[in-house]
Biopython code that builds the backbone (N, CA, C, O; Angstrom):
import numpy as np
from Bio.PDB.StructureBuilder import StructureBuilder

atoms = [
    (1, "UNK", "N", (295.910, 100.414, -16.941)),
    (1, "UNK", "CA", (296.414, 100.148, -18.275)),
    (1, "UNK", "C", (297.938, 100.287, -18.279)),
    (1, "UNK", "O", (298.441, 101.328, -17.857)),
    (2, "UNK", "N", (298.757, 99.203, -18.773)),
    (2, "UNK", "CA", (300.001, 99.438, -18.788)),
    (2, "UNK", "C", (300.512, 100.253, -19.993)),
    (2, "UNK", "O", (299.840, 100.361, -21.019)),
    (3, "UNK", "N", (301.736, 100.830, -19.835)),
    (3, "UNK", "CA", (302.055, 101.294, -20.726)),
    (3, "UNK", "C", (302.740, 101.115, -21.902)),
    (3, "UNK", "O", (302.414, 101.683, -22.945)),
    (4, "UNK", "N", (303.842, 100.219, -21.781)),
    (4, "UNK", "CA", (304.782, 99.585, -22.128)),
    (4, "UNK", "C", (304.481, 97.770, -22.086)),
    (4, "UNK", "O", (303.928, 97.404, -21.049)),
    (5, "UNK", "N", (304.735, 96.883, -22.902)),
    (5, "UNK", "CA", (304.587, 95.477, -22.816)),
    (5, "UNK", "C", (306.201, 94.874, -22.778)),
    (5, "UNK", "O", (307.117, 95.542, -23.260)),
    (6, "UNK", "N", (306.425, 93.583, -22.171)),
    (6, "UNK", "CA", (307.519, 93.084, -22.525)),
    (6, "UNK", "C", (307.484, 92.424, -23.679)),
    (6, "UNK", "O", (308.361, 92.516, -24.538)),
    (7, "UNK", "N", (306.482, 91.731, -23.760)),
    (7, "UNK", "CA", (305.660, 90.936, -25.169)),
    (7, "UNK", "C", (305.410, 91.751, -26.159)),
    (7, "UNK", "O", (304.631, 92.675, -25.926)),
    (8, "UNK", "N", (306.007, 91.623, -27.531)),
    (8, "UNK", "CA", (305.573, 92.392, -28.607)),
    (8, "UNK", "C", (304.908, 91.786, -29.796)),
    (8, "UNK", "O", (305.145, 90.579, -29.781)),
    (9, "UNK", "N", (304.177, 92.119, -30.816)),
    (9, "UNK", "CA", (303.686, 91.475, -31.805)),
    (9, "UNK", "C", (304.835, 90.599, -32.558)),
    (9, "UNK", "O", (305.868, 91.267, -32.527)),
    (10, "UNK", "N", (305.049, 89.366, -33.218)),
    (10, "UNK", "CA", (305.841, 88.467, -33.722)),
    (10, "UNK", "C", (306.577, 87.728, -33.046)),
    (10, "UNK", "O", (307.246, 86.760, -33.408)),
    (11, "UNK", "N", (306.430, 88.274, -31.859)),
    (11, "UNK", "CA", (307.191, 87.343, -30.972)),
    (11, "UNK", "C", (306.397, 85.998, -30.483)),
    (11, "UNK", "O", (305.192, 86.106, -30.257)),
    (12, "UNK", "N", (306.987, 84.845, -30.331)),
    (12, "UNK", "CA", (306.874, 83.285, -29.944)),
    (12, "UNK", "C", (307.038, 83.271, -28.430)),
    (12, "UNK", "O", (308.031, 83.342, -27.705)),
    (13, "UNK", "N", (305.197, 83.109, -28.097)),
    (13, "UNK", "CA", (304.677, 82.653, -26.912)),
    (13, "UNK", "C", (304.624, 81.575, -26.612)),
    (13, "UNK", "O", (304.960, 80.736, -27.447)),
    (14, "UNK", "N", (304.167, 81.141, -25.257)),
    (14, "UNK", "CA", (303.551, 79.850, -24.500)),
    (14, "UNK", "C", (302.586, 80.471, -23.781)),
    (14, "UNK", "O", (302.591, 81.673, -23.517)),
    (15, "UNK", "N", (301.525, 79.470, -23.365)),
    (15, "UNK", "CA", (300.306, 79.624, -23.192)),
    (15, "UNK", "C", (300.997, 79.312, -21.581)),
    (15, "UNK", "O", (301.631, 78.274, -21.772)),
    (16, "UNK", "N", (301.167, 79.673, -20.215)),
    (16, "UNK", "CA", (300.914, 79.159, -19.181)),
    (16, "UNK", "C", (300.027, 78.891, -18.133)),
    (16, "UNK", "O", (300.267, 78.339, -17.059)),
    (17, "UNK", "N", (298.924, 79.365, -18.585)),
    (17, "UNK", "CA", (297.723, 78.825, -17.407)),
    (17, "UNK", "C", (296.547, 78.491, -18.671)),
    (17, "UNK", "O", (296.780, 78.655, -19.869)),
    (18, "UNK", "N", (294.854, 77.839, -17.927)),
    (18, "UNK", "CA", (294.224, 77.816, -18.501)),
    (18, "UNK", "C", (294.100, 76.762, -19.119)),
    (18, "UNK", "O", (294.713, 75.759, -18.754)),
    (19, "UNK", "N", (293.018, 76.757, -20.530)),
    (19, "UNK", "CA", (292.533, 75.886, -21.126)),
    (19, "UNK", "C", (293.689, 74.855, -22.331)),
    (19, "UNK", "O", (293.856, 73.658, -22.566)),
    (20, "UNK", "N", (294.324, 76.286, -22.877)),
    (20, "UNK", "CA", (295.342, 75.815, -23.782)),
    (20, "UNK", "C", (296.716, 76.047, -23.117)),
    (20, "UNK", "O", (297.565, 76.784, -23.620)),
    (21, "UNK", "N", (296.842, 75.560, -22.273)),
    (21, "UNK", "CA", (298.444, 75.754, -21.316)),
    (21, "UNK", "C", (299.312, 74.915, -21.779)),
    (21, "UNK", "O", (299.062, 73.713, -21.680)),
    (22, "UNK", "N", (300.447, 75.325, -22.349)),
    (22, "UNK", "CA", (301.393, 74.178, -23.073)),
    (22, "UNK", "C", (301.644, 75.094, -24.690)),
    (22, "UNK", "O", (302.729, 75.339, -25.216)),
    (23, "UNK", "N", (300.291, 75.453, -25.191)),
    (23, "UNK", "CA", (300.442, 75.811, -26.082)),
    (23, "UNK", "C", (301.281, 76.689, -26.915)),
    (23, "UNK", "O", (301.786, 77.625, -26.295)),
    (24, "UNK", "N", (301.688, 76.573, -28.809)),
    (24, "UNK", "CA", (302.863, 77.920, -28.690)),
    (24, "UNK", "C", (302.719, 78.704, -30.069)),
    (24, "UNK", "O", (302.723, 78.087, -31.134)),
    (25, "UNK", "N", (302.606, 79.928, -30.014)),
    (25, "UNK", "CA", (302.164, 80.495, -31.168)),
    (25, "UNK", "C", (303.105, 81.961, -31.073)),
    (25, "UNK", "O", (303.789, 82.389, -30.144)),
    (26, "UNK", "N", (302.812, 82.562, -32.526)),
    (26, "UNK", "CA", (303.418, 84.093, -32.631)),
    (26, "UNK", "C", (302.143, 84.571, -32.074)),
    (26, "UNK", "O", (301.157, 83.857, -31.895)),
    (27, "UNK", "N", (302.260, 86.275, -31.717)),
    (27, "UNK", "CA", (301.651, 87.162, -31.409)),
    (27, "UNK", "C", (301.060, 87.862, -32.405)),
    (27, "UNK", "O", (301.893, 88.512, -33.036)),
    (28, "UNK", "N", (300.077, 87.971, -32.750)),
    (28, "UNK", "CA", (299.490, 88.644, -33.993)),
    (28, "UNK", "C", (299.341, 90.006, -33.733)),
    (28, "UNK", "O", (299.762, 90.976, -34.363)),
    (29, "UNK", "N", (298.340, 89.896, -32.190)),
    (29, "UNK", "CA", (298.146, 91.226, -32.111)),
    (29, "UNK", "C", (297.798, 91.587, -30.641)),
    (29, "UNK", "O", (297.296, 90.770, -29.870)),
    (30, "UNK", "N", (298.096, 92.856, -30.309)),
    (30, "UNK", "CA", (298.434, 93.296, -28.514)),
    (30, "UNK", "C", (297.588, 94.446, -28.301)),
    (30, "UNK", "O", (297.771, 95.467, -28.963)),
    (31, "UNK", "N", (296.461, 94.346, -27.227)),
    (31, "UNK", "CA", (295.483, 95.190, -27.183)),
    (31, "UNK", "C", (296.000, 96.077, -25.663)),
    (31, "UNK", "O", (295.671, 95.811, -24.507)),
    (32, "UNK", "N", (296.619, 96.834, -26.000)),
    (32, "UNK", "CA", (297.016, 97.800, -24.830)),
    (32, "UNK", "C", (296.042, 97.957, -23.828)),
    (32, "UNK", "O", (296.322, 97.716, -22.654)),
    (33, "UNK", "N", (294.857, 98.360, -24.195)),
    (33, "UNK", "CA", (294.060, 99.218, -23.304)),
    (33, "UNK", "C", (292.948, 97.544, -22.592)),
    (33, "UNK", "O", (292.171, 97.451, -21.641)),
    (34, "UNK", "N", (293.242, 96.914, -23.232)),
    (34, "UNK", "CA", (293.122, 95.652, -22.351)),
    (34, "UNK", "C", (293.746, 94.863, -21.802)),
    (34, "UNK", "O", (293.217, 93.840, -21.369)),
    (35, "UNK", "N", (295.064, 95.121, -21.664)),
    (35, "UNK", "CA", (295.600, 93.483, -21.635)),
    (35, "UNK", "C", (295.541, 92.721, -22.238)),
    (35, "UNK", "O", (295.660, 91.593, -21.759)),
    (36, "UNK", "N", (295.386, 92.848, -23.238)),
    (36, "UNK", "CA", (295.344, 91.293, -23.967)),
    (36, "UNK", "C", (296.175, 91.316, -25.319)),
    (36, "UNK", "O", (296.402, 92.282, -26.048)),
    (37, "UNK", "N", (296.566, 90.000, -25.459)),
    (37, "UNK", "CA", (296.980, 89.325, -26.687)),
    (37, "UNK", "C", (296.808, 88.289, -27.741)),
    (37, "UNK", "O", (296.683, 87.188, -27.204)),
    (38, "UNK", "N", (296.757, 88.229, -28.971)),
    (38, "UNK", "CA", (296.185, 87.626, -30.026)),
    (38, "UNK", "C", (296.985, 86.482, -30.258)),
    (38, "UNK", "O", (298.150, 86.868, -30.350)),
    (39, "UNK", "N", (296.904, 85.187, -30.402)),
    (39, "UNK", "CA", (298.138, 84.714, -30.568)),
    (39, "UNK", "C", (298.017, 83.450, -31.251)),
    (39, "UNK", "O", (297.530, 82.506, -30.628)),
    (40, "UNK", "N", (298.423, 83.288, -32.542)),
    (40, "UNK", "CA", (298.122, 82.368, -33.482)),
    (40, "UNK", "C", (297.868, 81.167, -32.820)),
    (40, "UNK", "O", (298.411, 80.961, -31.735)),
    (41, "UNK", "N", (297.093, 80.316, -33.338)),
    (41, "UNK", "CA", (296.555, 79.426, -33.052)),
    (41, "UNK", "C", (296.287, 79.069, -31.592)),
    (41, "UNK", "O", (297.076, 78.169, -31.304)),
    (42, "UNK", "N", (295.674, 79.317, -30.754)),
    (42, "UNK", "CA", (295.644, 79.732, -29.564)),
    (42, "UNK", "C", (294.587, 80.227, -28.815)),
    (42, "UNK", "O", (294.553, 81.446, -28.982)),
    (43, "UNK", "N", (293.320, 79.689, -27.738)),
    (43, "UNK", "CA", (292.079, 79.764, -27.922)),
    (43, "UNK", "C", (291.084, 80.154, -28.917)),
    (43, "UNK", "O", (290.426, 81.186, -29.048)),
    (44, "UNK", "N", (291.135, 79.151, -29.535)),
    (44, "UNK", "CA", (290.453, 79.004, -30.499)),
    (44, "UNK", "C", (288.866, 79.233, -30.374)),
    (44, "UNK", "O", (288.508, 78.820, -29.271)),
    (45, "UNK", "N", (287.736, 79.773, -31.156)),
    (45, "UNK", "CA", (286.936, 79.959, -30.709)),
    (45, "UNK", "C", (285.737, 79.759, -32.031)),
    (45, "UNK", "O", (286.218, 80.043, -33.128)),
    (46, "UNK", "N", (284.552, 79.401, -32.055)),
    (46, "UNK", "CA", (283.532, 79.369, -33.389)),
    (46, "UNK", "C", (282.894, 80.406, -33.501)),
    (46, "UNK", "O", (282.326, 80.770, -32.471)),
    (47, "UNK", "N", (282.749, 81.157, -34.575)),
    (47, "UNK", "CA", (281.578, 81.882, -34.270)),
    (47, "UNK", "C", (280.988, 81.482, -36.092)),
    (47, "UNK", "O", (281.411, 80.981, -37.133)),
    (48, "UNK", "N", (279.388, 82.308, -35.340)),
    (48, "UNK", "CA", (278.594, 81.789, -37.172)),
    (48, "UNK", "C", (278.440, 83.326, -37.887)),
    (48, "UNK", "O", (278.333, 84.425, -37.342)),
    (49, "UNK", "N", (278.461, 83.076, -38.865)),
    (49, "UNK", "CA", (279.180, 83.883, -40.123)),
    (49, "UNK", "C", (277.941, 84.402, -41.180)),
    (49, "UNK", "O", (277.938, 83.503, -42.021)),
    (50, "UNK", "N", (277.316, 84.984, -41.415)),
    (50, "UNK", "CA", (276.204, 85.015, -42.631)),
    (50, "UNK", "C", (276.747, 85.443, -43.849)),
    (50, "UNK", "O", (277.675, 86.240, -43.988)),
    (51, "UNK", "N", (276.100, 84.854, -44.738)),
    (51, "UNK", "CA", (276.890, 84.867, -45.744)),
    (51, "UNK", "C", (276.829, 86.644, -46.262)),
    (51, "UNK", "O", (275.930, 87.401, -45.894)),
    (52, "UNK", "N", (277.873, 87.021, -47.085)),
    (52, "UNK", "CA", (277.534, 88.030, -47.962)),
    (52, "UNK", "C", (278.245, 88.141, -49.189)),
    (52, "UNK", "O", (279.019, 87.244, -49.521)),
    (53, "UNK", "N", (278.031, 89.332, -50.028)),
    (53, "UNK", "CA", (278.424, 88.900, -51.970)),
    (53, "UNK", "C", (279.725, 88.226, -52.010)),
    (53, "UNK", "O", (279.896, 87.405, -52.911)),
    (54, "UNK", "N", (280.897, 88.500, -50.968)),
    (54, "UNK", "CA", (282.417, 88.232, -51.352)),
    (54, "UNK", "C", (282.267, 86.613, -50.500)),
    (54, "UNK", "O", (282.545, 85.487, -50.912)),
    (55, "UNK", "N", (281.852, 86.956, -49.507)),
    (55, "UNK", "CA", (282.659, 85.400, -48.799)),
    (55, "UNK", "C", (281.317, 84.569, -48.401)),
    (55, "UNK", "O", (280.218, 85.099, -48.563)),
    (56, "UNK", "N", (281.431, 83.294, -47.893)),
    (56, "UNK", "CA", (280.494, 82.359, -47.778)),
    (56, "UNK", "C", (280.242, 82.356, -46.311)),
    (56, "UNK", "O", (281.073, 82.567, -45.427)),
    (57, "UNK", "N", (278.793, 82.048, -46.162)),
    (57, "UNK", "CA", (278.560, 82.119, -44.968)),
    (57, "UNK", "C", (279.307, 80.434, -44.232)),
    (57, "UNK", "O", (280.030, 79.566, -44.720)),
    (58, "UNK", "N", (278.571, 80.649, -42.678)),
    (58, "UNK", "CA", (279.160, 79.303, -42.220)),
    (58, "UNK", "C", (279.952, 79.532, -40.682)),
    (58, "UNK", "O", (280.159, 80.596, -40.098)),
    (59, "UNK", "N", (280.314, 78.112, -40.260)),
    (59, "UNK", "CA", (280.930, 77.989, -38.973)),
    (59, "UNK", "C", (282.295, 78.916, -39.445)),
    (59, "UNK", "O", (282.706, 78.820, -40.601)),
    (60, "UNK", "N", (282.981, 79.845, -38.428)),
    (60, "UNK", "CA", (284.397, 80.138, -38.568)),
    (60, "UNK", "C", (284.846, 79.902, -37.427)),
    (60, "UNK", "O", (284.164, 80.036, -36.411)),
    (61, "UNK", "N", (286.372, 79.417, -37.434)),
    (61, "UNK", "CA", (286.979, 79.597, -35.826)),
    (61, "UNK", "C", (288.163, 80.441, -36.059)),
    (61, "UNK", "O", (288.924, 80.310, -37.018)),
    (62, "UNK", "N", (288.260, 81.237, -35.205)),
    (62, "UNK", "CA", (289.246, 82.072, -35.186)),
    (62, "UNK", "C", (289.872, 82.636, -33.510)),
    (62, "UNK", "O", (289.093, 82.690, -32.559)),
    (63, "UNK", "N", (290.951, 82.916, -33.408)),
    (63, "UNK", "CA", (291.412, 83.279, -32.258)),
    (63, "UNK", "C", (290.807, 84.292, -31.160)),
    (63, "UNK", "O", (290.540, 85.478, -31.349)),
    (64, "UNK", "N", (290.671, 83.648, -30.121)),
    (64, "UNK", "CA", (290.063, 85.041, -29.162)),
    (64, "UNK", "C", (291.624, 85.706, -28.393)),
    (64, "UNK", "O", (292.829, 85.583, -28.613)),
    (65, "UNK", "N", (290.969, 86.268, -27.641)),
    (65, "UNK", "CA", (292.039, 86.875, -27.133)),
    (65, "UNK", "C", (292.355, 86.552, -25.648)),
    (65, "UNK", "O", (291.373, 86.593, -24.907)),
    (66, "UNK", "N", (293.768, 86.179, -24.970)),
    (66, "UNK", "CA", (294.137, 86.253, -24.245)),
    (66, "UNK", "C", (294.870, 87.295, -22.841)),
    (66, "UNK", "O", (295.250, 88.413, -23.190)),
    (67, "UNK", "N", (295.003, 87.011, -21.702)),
    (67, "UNK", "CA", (295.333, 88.211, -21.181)),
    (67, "UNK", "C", (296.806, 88.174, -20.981)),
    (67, "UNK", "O", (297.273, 87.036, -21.011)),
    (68, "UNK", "N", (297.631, 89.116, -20.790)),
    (68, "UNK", "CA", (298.754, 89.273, -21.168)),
    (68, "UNK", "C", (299.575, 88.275, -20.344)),
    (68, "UNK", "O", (300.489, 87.595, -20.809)),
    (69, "UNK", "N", (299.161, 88.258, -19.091)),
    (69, "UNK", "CA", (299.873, 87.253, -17.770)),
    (69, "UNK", "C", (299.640, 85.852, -17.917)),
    (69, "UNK", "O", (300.292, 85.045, -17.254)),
    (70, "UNK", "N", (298.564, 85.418, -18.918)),
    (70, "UNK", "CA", (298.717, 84.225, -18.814)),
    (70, "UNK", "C", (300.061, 83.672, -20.346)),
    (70, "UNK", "O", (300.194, 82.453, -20.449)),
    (71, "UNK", "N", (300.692, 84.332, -21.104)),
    (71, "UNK", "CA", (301.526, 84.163, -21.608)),
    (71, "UNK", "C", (303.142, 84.079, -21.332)),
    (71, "UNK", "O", (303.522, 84.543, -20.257)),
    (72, "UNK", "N", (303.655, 83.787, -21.798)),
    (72, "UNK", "CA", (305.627, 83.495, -21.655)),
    (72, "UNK", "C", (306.156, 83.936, -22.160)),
    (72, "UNK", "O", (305.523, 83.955, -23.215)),
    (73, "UNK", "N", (307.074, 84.471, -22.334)),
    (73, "UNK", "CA", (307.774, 84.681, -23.916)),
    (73, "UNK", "C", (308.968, 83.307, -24.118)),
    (73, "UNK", "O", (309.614, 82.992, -23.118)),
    (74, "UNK", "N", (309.142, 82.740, -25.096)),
    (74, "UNK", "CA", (310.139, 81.475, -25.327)),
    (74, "UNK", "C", (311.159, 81.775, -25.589)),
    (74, "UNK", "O", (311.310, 82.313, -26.686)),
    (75, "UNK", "N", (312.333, 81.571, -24.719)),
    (75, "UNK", "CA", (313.722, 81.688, -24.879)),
    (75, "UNK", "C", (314.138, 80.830, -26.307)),
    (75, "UNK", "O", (314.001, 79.634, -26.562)),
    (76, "UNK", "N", (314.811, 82.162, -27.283)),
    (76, "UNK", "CA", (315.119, 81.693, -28.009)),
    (76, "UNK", "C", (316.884, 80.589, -27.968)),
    (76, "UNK", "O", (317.544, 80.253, -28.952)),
    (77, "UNK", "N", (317.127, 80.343, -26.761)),
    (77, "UNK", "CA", (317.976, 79.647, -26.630)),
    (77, "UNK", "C", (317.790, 77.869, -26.311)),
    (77, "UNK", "O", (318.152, 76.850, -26.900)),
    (78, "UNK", "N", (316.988, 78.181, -24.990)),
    (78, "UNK", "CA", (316.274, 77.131, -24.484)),
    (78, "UNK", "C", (314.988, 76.435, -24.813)),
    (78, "UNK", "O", (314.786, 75.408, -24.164)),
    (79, "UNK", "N", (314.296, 76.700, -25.477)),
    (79, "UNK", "CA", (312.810, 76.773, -26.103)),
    (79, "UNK", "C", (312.300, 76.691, -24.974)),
    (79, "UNK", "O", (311.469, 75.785, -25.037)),
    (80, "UNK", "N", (312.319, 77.086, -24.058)),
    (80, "UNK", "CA", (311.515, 77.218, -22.533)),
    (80, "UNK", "C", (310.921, 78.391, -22.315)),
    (80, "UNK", "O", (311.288, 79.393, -22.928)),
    (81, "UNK", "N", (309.739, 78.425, -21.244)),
    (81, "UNK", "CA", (308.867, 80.310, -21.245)),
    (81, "UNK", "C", (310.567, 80.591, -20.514)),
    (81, "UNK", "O", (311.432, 79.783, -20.177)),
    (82, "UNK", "N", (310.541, 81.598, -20.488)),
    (82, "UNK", "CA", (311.284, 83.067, -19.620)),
    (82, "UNK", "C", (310.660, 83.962, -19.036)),
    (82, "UNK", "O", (309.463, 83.944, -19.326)),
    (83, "UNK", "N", (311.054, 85.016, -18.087)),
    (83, "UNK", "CA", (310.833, 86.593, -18.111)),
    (83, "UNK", "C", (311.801, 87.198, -18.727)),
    (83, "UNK", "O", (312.889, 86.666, -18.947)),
    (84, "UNK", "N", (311.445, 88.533, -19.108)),
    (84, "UNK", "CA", (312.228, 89.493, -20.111)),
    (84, "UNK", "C", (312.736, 90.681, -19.171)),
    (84, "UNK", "O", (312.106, 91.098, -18.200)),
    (85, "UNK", "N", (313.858, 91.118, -19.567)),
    (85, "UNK", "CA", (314.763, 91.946, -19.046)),
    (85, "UNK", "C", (315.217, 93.079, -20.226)),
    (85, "UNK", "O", (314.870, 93.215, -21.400)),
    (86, "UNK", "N", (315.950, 93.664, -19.549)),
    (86, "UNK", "CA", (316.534, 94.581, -20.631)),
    (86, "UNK", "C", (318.253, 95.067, -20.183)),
    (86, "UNK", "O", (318.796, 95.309, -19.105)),
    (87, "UNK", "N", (318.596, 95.056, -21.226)),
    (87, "UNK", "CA", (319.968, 95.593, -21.289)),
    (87, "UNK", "C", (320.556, 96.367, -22.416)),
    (87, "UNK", "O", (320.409, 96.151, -23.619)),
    (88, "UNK", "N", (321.502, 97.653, -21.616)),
    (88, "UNK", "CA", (321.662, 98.426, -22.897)),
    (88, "UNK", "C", (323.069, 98.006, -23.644)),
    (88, "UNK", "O", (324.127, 97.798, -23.048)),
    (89, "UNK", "N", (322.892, 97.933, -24.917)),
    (89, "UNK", "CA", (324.556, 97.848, -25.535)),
    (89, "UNK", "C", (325.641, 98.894, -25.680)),
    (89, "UNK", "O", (325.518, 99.854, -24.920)),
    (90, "UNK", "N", (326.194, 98.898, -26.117)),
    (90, "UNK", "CA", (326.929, 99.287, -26.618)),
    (90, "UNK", "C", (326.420, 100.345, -27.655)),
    (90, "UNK", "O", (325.825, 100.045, -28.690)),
    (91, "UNK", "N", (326.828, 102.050, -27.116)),
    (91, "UNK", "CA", (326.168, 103.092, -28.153)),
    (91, "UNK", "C", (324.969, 103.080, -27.668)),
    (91, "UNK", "O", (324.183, 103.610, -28.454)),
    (92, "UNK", "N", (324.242, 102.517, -26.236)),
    (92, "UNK", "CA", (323.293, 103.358, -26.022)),
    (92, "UNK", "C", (321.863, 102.494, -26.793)),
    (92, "UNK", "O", (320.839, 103.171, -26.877)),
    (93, "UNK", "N", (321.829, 101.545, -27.148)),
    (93, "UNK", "CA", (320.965, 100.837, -27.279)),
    (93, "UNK", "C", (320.156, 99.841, -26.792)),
    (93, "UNK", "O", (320.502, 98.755, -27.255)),
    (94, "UNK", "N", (319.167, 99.765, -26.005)),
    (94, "UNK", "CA", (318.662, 99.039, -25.068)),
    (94, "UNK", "C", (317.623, 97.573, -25.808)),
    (94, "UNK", "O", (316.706, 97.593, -26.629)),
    (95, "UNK", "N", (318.102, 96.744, -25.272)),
    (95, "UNK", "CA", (317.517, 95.587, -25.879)),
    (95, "UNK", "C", (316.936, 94.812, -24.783)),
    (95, "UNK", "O", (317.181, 94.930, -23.582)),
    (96, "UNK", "N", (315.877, 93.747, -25.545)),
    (96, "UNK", "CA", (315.400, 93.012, -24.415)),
    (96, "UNK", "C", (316.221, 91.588, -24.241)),
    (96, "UNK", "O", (316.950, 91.238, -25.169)),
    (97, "UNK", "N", (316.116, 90.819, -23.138)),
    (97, "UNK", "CA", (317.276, 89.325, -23.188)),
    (97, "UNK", "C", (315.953, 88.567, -22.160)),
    (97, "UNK", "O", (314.973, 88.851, -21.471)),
    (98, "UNK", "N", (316.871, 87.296, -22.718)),
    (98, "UNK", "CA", (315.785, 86.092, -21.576)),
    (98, "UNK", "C", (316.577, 86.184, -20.276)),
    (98, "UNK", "O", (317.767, 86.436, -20.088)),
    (99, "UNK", "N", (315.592, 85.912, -19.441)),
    (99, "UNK", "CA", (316.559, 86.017, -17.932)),
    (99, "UNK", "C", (316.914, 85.030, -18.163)),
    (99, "UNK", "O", (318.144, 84.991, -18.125)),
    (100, "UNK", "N", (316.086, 83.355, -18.610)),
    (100, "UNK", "CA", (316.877, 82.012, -18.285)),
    (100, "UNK", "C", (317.762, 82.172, -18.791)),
    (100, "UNK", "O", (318.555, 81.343, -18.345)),
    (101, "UNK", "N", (318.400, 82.979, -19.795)),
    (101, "UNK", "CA", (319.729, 82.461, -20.227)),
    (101, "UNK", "C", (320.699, 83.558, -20.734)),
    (101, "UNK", "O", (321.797, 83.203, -21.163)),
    (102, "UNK", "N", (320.304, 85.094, -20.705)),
    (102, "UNK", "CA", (320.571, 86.007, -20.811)),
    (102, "UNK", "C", (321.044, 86.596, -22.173)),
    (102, "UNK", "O", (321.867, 87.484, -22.397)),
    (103, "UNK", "N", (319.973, 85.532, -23.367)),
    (103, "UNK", "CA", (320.459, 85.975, -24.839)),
    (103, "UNK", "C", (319.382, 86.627, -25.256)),
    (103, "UNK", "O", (318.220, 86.339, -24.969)),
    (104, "UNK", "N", (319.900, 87.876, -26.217)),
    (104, "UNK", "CA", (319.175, 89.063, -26.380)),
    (104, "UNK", "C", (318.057, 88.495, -27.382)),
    (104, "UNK", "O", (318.219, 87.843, -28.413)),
    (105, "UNK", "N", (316.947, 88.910, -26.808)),
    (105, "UNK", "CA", (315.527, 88.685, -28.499)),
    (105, "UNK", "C", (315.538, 89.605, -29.305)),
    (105, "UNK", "O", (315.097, 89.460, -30.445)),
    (106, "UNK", "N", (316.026, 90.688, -28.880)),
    (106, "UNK", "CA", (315.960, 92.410, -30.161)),
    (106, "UNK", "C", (317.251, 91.610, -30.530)),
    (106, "UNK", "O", (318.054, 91.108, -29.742)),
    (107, "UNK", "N", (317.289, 91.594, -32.371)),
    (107, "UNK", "CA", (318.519, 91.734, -32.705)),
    (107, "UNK", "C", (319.012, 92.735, -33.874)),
    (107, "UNK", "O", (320.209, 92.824, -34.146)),
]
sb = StructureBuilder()
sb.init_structure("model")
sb.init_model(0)
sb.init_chain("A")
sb.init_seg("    ")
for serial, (resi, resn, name, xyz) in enumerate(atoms, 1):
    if name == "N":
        sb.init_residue(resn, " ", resi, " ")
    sb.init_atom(name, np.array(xyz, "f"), 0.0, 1.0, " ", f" {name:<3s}", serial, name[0])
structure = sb.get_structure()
């Protein structure tokens, strides 16, 4: 189990391997103790639903989850995947940057 992710929730992925490879969504949600990540619109999946008093039954599709390596993070410079780095500023503040192009994503 890792401890730390480079990928954080809200941040704008790419899909790089697999079924939906190409694909590009935010991060909804990051399951530590699996590896994995949630990521809007992004293996999509059906499941069936029974109805109850508030909501209607029926087909739903909703996101499954992905594993952390098959994602990118998208340079917000280049709109291309990257790897993530880190660098500290000024006063001791450590931020993350795209390697392709070395502009910071924490701002």
């Amino acid at each position: 189990m890792a401890k730390t992710f480079k990928i954080k929730k809200g941040d704008r992925v790419t899909v790089i391997t697999g079924r939906d490879k190409g694909k590009k969504g935010d991060v909804l949600r990051i399951m530590r103790k699996e590896n994995r990540v949630l990521v809007q619109g992004v293996n999509m999946i059906k499941r069936h639903q029974s109805a109850t008093q508030t909501d209607a039954g029926g087909i739903i599709e909703k996101e499954a989850a992905l594993h952390i390596s098959n994602v990118a993070l998208i340079d917000p410079k280049s709109d291309r995947p990257t790897r993530v780095g880190y660098r500290l500023e000024k006063g001791g503040r450590k931020v993350r940057i795209a390697r392709r192009s070395g502009e910071a994503i924490d701002l």
